[in-house]
Structures are given as structure tokens and as C-alpha cells.
N, C-alpha and C positions, 0 to 999 in steps of 0.2 A: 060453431062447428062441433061436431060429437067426437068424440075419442074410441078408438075402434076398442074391441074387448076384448078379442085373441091379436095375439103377436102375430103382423106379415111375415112369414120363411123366405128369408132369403138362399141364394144360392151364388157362388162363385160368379159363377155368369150373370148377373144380377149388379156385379160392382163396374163402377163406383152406381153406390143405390143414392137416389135422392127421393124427395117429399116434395111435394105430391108425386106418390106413384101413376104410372100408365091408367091403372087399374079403375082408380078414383073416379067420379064422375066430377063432369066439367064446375058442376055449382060448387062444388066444394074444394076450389082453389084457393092457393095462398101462393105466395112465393115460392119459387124453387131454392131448399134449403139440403144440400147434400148431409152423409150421413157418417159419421165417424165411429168405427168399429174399432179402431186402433187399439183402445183399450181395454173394451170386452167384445163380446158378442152379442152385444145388444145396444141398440141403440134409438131414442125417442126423438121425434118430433117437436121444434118449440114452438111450433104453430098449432098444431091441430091434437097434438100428442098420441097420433099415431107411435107402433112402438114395434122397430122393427128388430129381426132376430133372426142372426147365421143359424142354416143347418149345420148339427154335429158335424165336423172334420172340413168346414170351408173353412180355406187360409187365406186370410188378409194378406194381399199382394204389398209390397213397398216402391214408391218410384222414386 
């Protein structure tokens, strides 16, 4: 699998985000591996190493 080269933008409405995105096309599946912002605003892929990243001012909800 290829590793994409600009950052996916996330958005509030986007969470909880996981890998593989909607977006992706179907051959280039892996497992569904959600995606942990907790500790910054970015956060990678350990599958495919896509590399996903909040828009300035989205706030990670807490449940």
C-alpha cells in the first residue's frame, strides 16, 4: 500500500475518524483501525500510514 503525502483534514464531525476512510477505494483496504487525537492533532495510520490531521480549533470530545 502507498502512504498518502498531504495530511487527510479532519473535522469535528468526522469523529470518532478511523482508517480506512469512506474516501479510499475498496482495493486498498486493511482493517478498521480508529484513530487517536487525544494527544495531539494528528494522528497516523499503522496500516497503511496514512496521516490524519484536525482542522485548527476542532476539539476532541471526551466520553
Amino acid at each position: 500500500m502507498t502512504q498518502a503525502t498531504t495530511p487527510v483534514e479532519l473535522e469535528g464531525k468526522d469523529l470518532p475518524a478511523y482508517c480506512p476512510n469512506p474516501a479510499m477505494p475498496l482495493w486498498s483496504s486493511h482493517p478498521r483501525v480508529f484513530l487517536d487525537f487525544a494527544k495531539n492533532q494528528e494522528a497516523k495510520c499503522p496500516y497503511c500510514g496514512t496521516t490524519y490531521r484536525l482542522k485548527p480549533g476542532t476539539v476532541v470530545g471526551h466520553h
